[in-house]
DRENROTOR-536835 format. One record per residue (C-alpha): residue number from 0; x negated, y, z. Coordinates in steps of 0.02 Angstrom, whole numbers, always signed. Example, Ala and Ser with C-alpha at 12.3 -4.5 7.8 and 13.67 -1.06 7.14 Angstrom:
<recs>
 resi      X      Y      Z
    0   -615   -225   +390
    1   -684    -53   +357
</recs>
This chain:
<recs>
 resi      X      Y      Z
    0     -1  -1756    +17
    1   +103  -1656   +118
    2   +215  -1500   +101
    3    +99  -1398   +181
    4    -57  -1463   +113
    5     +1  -1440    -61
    6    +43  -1265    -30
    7   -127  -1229    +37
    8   -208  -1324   -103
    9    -89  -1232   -255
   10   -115  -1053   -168
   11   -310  -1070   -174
   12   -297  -1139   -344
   13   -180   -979   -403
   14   -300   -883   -282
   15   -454   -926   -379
   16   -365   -890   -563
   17   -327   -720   -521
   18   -492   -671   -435
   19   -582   -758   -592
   20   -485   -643   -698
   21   -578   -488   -597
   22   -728   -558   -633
   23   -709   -560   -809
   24   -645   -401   -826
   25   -757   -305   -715
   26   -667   -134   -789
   27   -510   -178   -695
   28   -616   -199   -521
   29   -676    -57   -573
   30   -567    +54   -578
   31   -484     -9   -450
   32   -636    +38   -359
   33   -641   +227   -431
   34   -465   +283   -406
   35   -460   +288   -221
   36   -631   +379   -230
   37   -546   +525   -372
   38   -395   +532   -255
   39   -517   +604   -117
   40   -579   +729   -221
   41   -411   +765   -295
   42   -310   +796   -140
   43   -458   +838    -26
   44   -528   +980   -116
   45   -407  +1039   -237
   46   -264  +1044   -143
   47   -341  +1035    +35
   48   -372  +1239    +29
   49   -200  +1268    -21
   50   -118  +1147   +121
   51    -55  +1188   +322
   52    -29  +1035   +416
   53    +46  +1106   +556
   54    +54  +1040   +739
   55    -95   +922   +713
   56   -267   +935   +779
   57   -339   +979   +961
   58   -431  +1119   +899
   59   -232  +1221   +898
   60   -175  +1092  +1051
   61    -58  +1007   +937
   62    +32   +858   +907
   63   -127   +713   +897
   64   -203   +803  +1075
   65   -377   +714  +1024
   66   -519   +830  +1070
   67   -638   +873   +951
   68   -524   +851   +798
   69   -522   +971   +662
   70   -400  +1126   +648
   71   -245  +1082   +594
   72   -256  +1243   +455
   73   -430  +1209   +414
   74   -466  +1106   +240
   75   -558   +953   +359
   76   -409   +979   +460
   77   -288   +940   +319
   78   -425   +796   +250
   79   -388   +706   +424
   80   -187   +745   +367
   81   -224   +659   +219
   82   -338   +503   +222
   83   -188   +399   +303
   84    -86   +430   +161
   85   -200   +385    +30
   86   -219   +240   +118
   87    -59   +208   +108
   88    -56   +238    -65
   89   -166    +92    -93
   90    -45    -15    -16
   91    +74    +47   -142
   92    -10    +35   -269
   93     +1   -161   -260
   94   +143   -147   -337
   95    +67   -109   -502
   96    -25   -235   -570
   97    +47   -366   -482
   98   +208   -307   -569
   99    +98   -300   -741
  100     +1   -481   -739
  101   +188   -558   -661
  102   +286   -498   -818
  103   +130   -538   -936
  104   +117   -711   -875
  105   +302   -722   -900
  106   +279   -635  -1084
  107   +134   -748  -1126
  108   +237   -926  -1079
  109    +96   -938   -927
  110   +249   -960   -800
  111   +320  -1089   -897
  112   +181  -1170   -921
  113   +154  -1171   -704
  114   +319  -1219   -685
  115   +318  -1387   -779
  116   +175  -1440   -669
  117   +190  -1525   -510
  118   +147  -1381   -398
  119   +232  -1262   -255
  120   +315  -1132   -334
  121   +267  -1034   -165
  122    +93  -1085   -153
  123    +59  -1009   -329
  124   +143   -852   -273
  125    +66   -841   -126
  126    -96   -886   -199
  127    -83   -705   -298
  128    -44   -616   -159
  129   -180   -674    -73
  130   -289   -634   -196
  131   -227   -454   -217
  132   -261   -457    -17
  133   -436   -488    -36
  134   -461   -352   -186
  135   -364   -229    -72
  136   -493   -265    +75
  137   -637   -195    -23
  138   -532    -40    -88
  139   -482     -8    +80
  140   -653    -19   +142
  141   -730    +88    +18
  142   -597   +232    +35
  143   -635   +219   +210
  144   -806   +265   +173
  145   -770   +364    +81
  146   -665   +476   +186
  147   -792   +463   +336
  148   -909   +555   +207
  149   -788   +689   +175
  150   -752   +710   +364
  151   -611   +607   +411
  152   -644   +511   +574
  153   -540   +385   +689
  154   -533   +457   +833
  155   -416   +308   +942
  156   -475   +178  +1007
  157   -549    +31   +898
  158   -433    -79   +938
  159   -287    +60   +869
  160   -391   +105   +729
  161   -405   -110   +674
  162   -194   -106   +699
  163   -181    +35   +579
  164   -300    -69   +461
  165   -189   -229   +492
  166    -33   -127   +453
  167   -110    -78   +308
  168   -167   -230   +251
  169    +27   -289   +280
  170   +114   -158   +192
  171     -6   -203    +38
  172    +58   -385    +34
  173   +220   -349    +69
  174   +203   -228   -108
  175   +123   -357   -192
  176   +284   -463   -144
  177   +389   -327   -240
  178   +282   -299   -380
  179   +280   -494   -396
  180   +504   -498   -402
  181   +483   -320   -525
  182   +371   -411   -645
  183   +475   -591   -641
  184   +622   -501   -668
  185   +550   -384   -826
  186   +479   -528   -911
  187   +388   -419  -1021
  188   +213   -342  -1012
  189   +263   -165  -1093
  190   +433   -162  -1006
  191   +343   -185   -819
  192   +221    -47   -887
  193   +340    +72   -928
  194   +422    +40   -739
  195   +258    +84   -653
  196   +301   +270   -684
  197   +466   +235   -557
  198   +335   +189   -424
  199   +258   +371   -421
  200   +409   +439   -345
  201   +393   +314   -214
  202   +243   +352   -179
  203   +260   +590   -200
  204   +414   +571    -96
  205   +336   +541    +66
  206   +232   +629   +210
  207    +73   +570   +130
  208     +9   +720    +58
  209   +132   +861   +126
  210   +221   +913   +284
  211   +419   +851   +276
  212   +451  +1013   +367
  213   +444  +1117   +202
  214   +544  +1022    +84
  215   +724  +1031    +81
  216   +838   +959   +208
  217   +907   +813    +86
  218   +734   +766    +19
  219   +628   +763   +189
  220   +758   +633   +263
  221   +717   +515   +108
  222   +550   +563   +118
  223   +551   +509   +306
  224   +649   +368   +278
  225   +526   +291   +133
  226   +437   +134   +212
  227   +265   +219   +136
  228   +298   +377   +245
  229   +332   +246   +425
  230   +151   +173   +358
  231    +59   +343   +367
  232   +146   +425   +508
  233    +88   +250   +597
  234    -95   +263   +518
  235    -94   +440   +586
  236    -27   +384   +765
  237   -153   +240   +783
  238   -311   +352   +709
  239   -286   +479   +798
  240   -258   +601   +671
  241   -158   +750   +639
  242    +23   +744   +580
  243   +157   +867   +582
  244   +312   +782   +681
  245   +471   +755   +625
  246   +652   +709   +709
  247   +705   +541   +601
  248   +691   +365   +702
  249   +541   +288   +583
  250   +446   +472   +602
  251   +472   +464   +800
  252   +452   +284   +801
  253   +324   +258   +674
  254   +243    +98   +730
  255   +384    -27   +750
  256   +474    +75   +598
  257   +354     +8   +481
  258   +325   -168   +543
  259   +507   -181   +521
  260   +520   -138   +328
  261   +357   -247   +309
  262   +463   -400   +380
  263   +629   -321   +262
  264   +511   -333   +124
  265   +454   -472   +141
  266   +604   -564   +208
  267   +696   -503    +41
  268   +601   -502    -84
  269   +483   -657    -35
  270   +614   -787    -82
  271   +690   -690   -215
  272   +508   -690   -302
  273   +508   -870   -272
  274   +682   -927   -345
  275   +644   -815   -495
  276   +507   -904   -520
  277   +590  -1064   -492
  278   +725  -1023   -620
  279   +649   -935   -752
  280   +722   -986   -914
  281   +829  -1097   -849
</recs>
């Protein structure tokens, strides 16, 4: 068998193990599921009312220029603001449990076990990934829902509007890349559990939910020079929704910005994930 044929053959295999473990623990898919749906309501309608995007929205001639798009001050307005970032957020969030089964297997002598097989240590990597991928799809699909319930609407053209969903969709495997390194490198179940509370700044320190304009100077430039914050200014750029603009590269260049730290992701922490893998124990 060749190289490549026994990498496609080991990543459905791995592909297949983790999506059976979703099945049998339909909670997990579940709330998987639910959490992109409470986040709407969360940030939509709590905090909506209390939120300015400025310089987005037609209706004030701002920064998107896409007729018939909300107010930028208005709470559908901000709801437009905000459904690229939580989509974003979803990408992030691969980090997590990737991070948490990685360090489990690891924990529970599951890597080990993999490792003294005949297999490609890549192909079983990549066979979780892809796995997370699929998962992510249906998230992504039911937040977008979601949001079109609530108002949001993509107002580009389809074409921009299945780029921003690619993107997405790239940023999320890139994550799962890093969660999958995070959770080799822990080697223990509680340990990577405990380190999921260092991805929520990752994910607050960003123009997801807020305006960079209002924080101060020091903190907007890392919050416009977070990867996650390139993601949703480009989600925002290729919907057609409103955003507030902003002077750093990524922000003014939001597109190319975050296929390049998708591609520095993945570049670095791809082979990483795979020689850790490769080496553990030894």
């Amino acid at each position: 068998m060749s190289v490549l044929a026994s990498l496609a053959v080991d990543a459905w295999s791995s592909m297949l193990r983790v999506l059976l473990h979703y099945r049998r623990s339909p909670g997990l898919l579940a709330v998987s599921l639910a959490v992109p749906v409470l986040m709407v309501v969360v940030f939509g309608y709590v905090f909506g009312s209390a939120i300015t995007v400025p310089g987005g929205g037609a209706g004030a001639a701002g920064a998107t220029g896409v007729p018939g798009a909300a107010g930028a001050g208005s709470v559908d307005g901000y709801r437009e603001f905000l459904m690229p970032g939580l989509f974003a957020m979803v990408a992030v969030n691969g980090i997590m449990p990737t991070m948490v089964g990685a360090a489990r297997d690891v924990g529970r002598g599951v890597t080990d076990r993999l490792r003294s097989m005949a297999v490609s240590r890549t192909g079983l990597l990549l066979g979780q990934t892809l796995a997370d991928l699929l998962v992510s799809v249906v998230v992504l699909a039911l937040l977008a829902a979601v949001g079109l319930v609530v108002g949001w609407r993509i107002r580009g053209g389809a074409a921009d509007a299945a780029g921003a969903f690619g993107l997405l969709l790239l940023f999320r495997f890139a994550m799962t890349w890093v969660g999958l390194l995070l959770g080799l490198a822990v080697g223990k179940e509680e340990a990577a559990g405990q380190l999921v509370v260092a991805v929520f700044p990752l994910a607050m320190v960003t123009n997801a939910f807020v305006p960079t304009g209002g924080m101060p100077g020091w903190l907007a430039a890392v919050a416009e020079w977070n990867p996650m914050s390139a993601v949703v200014q480009a989600g925002r750029d290729l919907f057609g929704n409103p955003f507030a603009p902003a002077a750093a590269w990524p922000m003014q260049h939001a597109v190319p910005a975050a296929l390049l730290w998708c591609a520095v992701l993945l570049l670095v922490c791809g082979p990483f994930a795979v020689r850790k893998f490769a080496t553990h124990g030894t």
